[in-house]
MITI-593529 format. One line per field, with one value per residue (C-alpha): x, y, z. Coordinates in steps of 0.1 Angstrom, whole numbers, plus 2048, in hexadecimal, padded with zeros to 3 digits. Layout:
N
X	X / ... $
Y	Y / ... $
Z	Z / ... $
END
This chain:
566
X	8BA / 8C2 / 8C7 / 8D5 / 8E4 / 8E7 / 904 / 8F9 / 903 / 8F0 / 8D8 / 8D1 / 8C6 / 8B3 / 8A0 / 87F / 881 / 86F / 881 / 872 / 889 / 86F / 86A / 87A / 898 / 8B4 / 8B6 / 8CF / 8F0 / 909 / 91D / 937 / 954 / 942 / 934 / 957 / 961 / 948 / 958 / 979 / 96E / 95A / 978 / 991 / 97D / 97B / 99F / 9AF / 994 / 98B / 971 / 95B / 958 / 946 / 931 / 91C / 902 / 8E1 / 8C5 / 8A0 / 87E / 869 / 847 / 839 / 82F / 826 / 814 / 81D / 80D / 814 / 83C / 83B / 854 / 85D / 853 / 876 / 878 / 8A4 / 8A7 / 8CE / 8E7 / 8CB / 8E9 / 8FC / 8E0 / 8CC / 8EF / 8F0 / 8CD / 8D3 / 8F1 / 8DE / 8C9 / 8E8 / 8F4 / 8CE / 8CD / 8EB / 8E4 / 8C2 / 8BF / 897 / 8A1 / 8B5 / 894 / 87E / 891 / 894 / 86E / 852 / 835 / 819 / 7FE / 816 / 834 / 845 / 864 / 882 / 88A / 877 / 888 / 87C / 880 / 881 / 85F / 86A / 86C / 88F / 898 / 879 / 877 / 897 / 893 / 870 / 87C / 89E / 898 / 8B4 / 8AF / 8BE / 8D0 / 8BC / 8A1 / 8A9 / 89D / 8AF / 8D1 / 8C3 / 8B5 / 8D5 / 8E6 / 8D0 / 8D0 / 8FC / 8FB / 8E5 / 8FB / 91C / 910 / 90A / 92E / 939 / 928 / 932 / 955 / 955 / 962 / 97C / 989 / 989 / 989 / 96A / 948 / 926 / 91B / 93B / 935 / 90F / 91C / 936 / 91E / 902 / 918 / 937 / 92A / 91F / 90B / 907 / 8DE / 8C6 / 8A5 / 88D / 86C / 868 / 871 / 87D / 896 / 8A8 / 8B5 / 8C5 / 8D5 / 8E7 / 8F4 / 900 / 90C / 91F / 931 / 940 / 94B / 938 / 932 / 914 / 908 / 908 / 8E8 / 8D6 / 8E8 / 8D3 / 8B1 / 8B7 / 8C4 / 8A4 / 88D / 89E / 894 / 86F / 869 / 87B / 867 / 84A / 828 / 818 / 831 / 820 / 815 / 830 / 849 / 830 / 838 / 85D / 858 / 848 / 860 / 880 / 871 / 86F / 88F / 8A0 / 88D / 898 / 8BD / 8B8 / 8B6 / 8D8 / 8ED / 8EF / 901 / 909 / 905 / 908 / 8E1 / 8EA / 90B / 8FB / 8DA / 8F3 / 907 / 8EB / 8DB / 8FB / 8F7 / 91D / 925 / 940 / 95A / 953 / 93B / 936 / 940 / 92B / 92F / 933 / 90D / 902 / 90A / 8F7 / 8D8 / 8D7 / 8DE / 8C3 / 8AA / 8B3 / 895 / 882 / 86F / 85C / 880 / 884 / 867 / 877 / 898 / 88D / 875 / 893 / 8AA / 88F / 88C / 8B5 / 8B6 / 8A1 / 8AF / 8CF / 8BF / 8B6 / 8D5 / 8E5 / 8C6 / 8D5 / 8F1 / 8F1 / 901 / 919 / 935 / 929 / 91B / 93A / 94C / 93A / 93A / 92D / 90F / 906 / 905 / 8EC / 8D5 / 8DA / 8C9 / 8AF / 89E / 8A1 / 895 / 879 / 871 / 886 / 89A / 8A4 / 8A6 / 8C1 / 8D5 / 8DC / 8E5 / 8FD / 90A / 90C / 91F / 939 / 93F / 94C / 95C / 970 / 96E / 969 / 97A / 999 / 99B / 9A2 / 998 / 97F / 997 / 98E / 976 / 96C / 969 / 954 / 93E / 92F / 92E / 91B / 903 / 8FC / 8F9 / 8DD / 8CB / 8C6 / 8BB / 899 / 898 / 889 / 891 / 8AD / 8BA / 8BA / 8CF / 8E6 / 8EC / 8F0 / 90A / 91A / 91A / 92C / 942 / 94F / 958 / 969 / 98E / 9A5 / 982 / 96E / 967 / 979 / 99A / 98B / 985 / 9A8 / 9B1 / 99C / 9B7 / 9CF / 9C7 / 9BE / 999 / 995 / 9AD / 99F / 988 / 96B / 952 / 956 / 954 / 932 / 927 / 934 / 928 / 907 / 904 / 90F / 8F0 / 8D9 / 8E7 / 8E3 / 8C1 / 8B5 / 8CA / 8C9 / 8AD / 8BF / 8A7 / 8BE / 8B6 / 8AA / 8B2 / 8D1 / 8DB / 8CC / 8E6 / 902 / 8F4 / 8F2 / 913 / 938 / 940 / 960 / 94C / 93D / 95B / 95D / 987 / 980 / 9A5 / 9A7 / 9C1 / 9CF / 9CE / 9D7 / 9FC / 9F9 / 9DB / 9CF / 9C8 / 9EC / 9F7 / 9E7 / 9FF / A1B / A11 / A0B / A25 / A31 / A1C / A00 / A08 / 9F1 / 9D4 / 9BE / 9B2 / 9AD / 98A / 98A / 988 / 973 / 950 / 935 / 920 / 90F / 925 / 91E / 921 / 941 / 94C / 942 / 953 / 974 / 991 / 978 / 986 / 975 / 959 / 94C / 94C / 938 / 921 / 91B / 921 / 8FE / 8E9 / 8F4 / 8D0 / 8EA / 8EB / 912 / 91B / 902 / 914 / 935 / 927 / 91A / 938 / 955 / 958 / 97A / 993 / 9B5 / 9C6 / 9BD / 998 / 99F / 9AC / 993 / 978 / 985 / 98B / 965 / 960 / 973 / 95D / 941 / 945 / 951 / 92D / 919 / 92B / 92D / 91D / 8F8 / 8E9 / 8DC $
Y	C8C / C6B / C4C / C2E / C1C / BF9 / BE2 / BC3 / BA3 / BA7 / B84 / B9E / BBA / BA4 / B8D / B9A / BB7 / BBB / BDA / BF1 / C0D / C2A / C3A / C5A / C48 / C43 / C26 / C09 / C1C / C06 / BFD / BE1 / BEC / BEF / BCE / BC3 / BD5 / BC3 / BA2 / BA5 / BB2 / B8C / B7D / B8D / B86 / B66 / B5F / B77 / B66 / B87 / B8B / BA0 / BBD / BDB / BE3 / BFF / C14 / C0E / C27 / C1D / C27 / C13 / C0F / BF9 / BD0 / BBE / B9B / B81 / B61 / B5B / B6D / B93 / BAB / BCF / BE3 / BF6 / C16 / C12 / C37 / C31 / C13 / C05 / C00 / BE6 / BD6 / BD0 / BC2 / BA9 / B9C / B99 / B85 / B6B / B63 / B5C / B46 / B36 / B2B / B13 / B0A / AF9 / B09 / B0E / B2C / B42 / B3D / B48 / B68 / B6D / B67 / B67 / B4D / B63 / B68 / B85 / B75 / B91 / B90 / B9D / BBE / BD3 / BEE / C0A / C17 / BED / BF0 / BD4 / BBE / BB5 / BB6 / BA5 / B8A / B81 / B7E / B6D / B54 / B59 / B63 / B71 / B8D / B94 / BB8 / BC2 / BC4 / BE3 / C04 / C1A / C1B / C0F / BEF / BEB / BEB / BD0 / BBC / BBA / BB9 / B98 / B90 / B92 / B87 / B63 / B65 / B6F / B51 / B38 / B41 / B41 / B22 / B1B / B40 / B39 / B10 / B1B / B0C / B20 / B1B / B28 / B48 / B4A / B47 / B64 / B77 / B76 / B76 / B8A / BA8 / BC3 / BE0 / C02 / C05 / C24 / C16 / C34 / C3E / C5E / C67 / C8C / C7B / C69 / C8D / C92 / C72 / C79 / C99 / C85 / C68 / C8B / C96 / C74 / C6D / C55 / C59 / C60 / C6B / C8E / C8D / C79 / C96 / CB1 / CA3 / C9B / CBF / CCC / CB2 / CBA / CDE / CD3 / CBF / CD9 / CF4 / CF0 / CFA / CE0 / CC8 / CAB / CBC / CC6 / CA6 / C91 / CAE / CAB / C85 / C86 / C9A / C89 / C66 / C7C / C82 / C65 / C54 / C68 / C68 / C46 / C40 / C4B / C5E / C42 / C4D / C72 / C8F / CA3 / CB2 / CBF / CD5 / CE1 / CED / CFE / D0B / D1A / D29 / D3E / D62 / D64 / D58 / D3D / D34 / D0B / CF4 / CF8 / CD6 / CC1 / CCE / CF4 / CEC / CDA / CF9 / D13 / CFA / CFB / D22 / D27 / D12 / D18 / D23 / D23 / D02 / D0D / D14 / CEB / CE5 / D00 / CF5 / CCE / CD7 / CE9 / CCD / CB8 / CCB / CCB / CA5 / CA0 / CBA / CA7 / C86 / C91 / CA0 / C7F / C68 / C74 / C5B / C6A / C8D / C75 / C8B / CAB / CA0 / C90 / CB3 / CBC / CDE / CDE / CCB / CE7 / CFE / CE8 / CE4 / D0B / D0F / CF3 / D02 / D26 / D25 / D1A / D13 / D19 / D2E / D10 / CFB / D11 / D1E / CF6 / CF0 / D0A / D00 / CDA / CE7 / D00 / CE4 / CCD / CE2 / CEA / CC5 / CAE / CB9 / CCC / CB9 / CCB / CBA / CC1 / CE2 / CF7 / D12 / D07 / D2B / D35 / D1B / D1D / D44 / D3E / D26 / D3C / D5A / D46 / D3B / D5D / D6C / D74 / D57 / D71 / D7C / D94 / D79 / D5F / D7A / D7C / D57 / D52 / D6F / D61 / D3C / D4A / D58 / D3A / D27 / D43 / D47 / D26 / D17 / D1F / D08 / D0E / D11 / CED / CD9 / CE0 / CC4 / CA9 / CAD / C8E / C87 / C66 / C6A / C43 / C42 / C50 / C64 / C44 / C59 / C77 / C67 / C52 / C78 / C85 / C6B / C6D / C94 / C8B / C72 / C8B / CA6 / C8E / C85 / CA9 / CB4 / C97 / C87 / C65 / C4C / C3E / C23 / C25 / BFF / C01 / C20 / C0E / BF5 / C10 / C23 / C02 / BF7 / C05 / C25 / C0F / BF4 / C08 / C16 / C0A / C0F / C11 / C07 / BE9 / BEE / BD1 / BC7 / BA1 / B9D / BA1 / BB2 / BCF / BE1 / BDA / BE8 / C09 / C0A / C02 / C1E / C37 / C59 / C62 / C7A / C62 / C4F / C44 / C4A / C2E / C40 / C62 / C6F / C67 / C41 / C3A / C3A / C2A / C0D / BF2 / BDC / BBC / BCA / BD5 / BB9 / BA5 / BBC / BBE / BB7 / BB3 / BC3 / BE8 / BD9 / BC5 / BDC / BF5 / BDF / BDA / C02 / C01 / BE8 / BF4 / C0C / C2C / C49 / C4E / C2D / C36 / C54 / C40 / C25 / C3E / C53 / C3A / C22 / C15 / C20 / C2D / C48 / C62 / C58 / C59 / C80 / C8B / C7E / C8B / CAF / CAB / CA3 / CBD / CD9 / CCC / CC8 / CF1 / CF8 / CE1 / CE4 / D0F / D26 / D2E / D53 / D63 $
Z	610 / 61C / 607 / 610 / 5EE / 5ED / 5E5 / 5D2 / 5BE / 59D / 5AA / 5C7 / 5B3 / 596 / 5B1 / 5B9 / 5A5 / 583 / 56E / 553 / 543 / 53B / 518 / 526 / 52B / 50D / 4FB / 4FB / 4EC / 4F5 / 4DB / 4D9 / 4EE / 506 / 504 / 4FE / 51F / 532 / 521 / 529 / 54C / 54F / 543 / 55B / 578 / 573 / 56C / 587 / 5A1 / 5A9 / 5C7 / 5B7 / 597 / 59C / 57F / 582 / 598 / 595 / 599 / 59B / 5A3 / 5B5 / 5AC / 5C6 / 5C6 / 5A9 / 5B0 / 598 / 5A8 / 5C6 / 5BE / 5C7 / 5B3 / 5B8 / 59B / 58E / 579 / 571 / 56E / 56A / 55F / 549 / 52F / 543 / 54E / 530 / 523 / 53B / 53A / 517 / 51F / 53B / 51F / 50B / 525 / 52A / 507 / 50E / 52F / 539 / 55B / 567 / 583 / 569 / 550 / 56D / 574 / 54D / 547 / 55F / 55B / 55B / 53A / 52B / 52D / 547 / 545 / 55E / 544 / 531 / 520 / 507 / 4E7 / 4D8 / 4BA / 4AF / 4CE / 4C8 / 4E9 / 4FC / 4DF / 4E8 / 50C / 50A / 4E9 / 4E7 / 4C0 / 4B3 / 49B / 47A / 478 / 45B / 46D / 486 / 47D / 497 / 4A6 / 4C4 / 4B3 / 4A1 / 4C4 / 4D4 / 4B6 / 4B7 / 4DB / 4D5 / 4C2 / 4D5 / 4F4 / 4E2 / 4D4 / 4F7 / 507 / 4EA / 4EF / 514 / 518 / 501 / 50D / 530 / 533 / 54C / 54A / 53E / 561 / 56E / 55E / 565 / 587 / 588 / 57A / 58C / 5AF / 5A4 / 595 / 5AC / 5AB / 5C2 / 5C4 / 5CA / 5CC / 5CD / 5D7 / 5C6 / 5A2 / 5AF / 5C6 / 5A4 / 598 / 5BA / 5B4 / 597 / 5A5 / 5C1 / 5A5 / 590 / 5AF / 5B5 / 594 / 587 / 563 / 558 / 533 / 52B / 51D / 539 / 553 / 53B / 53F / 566 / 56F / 55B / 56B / 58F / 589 / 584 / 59F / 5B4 / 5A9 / 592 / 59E / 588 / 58D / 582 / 565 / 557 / 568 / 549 / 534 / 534 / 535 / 513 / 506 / 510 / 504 / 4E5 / 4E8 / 4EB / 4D0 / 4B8 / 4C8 / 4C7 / 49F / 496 / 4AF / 4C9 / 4E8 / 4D6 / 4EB / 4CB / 4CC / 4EF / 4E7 / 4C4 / 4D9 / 4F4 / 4D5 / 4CA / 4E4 / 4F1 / 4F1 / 4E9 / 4C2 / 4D0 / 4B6 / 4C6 / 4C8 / 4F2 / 504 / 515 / 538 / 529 / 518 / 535 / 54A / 532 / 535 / 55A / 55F / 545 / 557 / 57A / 590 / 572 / 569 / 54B / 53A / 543 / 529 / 510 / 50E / 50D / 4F1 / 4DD / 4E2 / 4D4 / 4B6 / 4B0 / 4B4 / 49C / 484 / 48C / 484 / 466 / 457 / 466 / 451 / 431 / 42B / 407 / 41B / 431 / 41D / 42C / 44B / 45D / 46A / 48A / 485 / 462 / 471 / 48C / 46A / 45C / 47E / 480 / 45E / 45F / 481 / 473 / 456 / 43E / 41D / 3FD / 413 / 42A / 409 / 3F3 / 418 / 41C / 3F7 / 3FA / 41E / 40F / 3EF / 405 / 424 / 402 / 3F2 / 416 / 423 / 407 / 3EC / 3FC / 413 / 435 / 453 / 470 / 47C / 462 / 466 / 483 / 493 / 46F / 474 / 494 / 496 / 477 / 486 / 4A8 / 490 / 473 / 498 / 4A8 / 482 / 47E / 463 / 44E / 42A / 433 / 44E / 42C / 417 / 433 / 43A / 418 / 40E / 432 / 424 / 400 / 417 / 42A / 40B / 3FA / 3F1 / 3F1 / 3F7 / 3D5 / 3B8 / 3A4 / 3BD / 3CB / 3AC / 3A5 / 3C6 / 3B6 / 390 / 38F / 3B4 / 3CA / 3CA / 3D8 / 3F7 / 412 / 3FF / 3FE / 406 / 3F9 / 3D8 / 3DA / 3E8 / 3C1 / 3AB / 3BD / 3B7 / 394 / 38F / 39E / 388 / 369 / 36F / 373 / 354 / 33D / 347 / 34E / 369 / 380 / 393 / 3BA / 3BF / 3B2 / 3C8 / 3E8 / 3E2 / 3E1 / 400 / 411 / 412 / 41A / 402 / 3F5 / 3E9 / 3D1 / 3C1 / 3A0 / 38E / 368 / 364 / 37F / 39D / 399 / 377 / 367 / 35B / 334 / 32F / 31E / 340 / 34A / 326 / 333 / 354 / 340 / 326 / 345 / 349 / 36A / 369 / 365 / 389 / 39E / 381 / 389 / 3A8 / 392 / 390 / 370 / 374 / 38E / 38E / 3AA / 3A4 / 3BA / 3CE / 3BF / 399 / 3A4 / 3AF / 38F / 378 / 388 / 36E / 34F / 32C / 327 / 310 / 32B / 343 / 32C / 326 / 350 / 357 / 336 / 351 / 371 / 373 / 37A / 367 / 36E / 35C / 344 / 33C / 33B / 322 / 30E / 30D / 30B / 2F7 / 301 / 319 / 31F / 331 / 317 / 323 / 345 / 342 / 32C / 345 / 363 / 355 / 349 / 36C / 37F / 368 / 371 / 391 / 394 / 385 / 39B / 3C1 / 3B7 / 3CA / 3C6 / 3BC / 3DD $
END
């Protein structure tokens, strides 16, 4: 195959050319170092006077003349650096805003009755992106619903910092930099005629090095292998289309640039129990020998790594599980179970994976090297079970298993007894006090409040973290008289268990250094059942208090985080 790439200024590649980014392609993932890498890439070139900064190849797909007027454009599928170049089309309209310069807002906007405009890219509902371009309406934060709207939104954002500090950072002019941009950045450029040709392209793209995401390699080596050798080719080319703009949408809520759903779907689908998660190029590797000469395997294994991205998504969607959720292995566990099984049997073989991976992670504390092995043979054996009854009693007795020894309840409440349970350990403890409302409700019958929890969930774990007996109490006040009163044994007590508690940021802010009886009479208001409990319970405080809570704590939290009957 012959192909004859193109190197071009980025005004070459942009003029005459109108660019879509399909909905089988990922979303914008770029984050902000790599914005900050282009940044300080503009910023270099300028003040080195370099000649020129390569930035990227470019891979399209030419879908023929579009007349606009009397102006004719080639139609552009960007089947590869989409990231960089929606980044700096967001960043020409940065610079248009400040600049009044007619040619850059016709190569931004075309004047036609839709308002065309040089970039359209996928995966935006909201029109964040092509408001922007078209208006230049910046939007708020608040209003992005996936990861990938959260990423346009902050890339608005920084490319108008970017352009508002040009100046003062350089002593250049906004022109100056339009300039370097538009004729200092270069790109290498495969236009194509033919989709099938694009896969062949990134093979080519792989063998020299040039990076491209794991994830995108996946769907081209199992689209190469349908053009190459699917009788219905056009059939099932829409098919795997479909599925991979499935795909990426829902990658594209939470996981970002994540090649996670990719290794846990390898992972899974090994006939040898690994003790690892595979690597990227180890699970890339088992997805092309498993598909090789055989393009209906493309559509099977695309379909299955649709359904672990979205049981990945949704183990990720539970913030209230961020406690159990952020060791890698412990997630594959819980994919494992969700596409196995069913029912209460799915239901109770979570609880009791939720309750062993805090036990092991939360509570003792051991980091993301422990049972690593246990957990993904675990997974790969859970996947290849029948999913049936007997399977359940197996995965269950296996799950007891795991968490047995130094790791049961009652050996792990004993780490939380006189021990730092705010530093470092933010998270962990919103995760407890939330059980402990849940618990409460079902128990007690205490109606906690969902507002008031959405205000917890919404911000930073540490701002929610309320010390009973203040860190940093006032000289000469009754909380300093408890410091002063406290044993050596009793260092370090304000961060016990026992005195802290989680309630809504700005509640927590308000009470800070208050006396006990105006705190209890906030912790009464607050619409929690935890500081229900504690204004119920306590009508002063001291250190006695502080014990006698924690050790009714720690029993508690033995009975609820135990194991469950199989």
């Amino acid at each position: 195959m012959y192909m004859d790439p193109q190197n071009l200024k980025l005004n070459d590649l942009l003029h005459s050319r109108l660019f879509r980014i399909p909905p089988y392609q990922r979303p914008y993932s770029w984050q902000t170092e790599h914005r900050r890498d282009l940044f300080n890439d503009l910023r270099t070139l300028y003040q080195k006077r370099q000649e020129f900064h390569f930035m990227a190849t470019v891979v399209g797909v030419d879908n023929g003349p579009y007349l606009l007027g009397s102006d004719e454009y080639q139609q552009i599928d960007i089947v590869d650096g989409q990231q960089r170049l929606t980044t700096l089309v967001l960043l020409l309209r940065a610079i248009s805003r400040q600049l009044s310069e007619p040619t850059l807002e016709k190569l931004l906007v075309k004047g036609d009755a839709h308002t065309l405009v040089l970039l359209q890219t996928n995966h935006d509902y909201n029109d964040h992106f092509i408001n922007y371009v078209r208006y230049g309406k910046r939007p708020e934060v608040e209003t992005a619903d996936t990861l990938a709207e959260r990423n346009i939104i902050e890339a608005i954002a920084e490319v108008e910092s970017f352009v508002a500090s040009w100046s003062a950072t350089t002593g250049a002019t906004l022109l100056e930099l339009l300039a370097l941009i538009k004729n200092k950045l270069r790109f290498v450029y495969y236009q194509l005629h033919d989709e099938k040709l694009v896969y062949t392209v990134f093979e080519v793209l792989n063998t020299r090095g040039l990076e491209v995401a794991w994830l995108d390699r996946c769907k081209a080596v199992l689209m190469g292998i349908a053009f190459e050798h699917a009788a219905n080719q056009q059939e099932m080319v829409q098919e795997l289309h479909d599925i991979w703009q499935r795909i990426y949408e829902c990658i594209g809520l939470r996981q970002g640039l994540s090649s996670e759903s990719l290794r846990f779907a390898a992972t899974l689908i090994t006939h040898d129990h690994t003790s690892r998660t595979l690597s990227n190029s180890d699970a890339l590797d088992t997805f092309r020998k498993r598909a090789a000469n055989r393009p209906i395997e493309t559509l099977e294994l695309s379909r299955f790594l649709q359904k672990v991205a979205r049981a990945l998504d949704s183990l990720l969607h539970d913030q209230q599980k961020a406690a159990v959720t952020k060791i890698a292995h412990a997630r594959l566990l819980a994919v494992a179970i969700t596409l196995r099984f069913e029912g209460t049997h799915r239901e109770r073989l979570l609880t009791q994976w939720e309750h062993v991976s805090f036990r092991i992670y939360g509570m003792c504390g051991r980091d993301s090297r422990t049972r690593v092995g246990d957990y993904v043979r675990l997974a790969c054996q859970v996947y290849a079970s029948e999913g049936n009854a007997a399977a359940y009693k197996d995965a269950m007795q296996a799950l007891i298993d795991l968490g047995s020894g130094e790791f049961s309840a009652d050996r792990a409440v004993t780490e939380l007894r006189q021990a730092n349970c705010y530093e470092g350990w933010e998270e962990e403890l919103r995760y407890f006090f939330y059980a402990r409302e849940r618990w409460l409700e079902a128990e007690h019958g205490y109606k906690p409040s969902a507002v008031a929890w959405d205000k917890i969930w919404s911000d930073s774990a540490v701002r929610s973290i309320e010390h009973i007996l203040p860190q940093n109490p006032e000289q000469n006040s009754a909380w300093q008289d408890l410091y002063d009163q406290a044993t050596p044994a009793q260092q370090g007590i304000q961060h016990w268990l026992g005195n802290l508690v989680v309630i809504p940021p700005a509640v927590n802010s308000r009470v800070g250094r208050k006396p006990y009886d105006e705190k209890q009479t906030e912790y009464a208001q607050t619409g929690l059942a935890i500081t229900r409990e504690l204004a119920d319970k306590y009508s002063k405080w001291t250190l006695d208090q502080i014990e006698e809570r924690e050790q009714k704590l720690i029993e508690w939290a033995e009975l609820y985080w135990g194991d469950l009957v199989p």
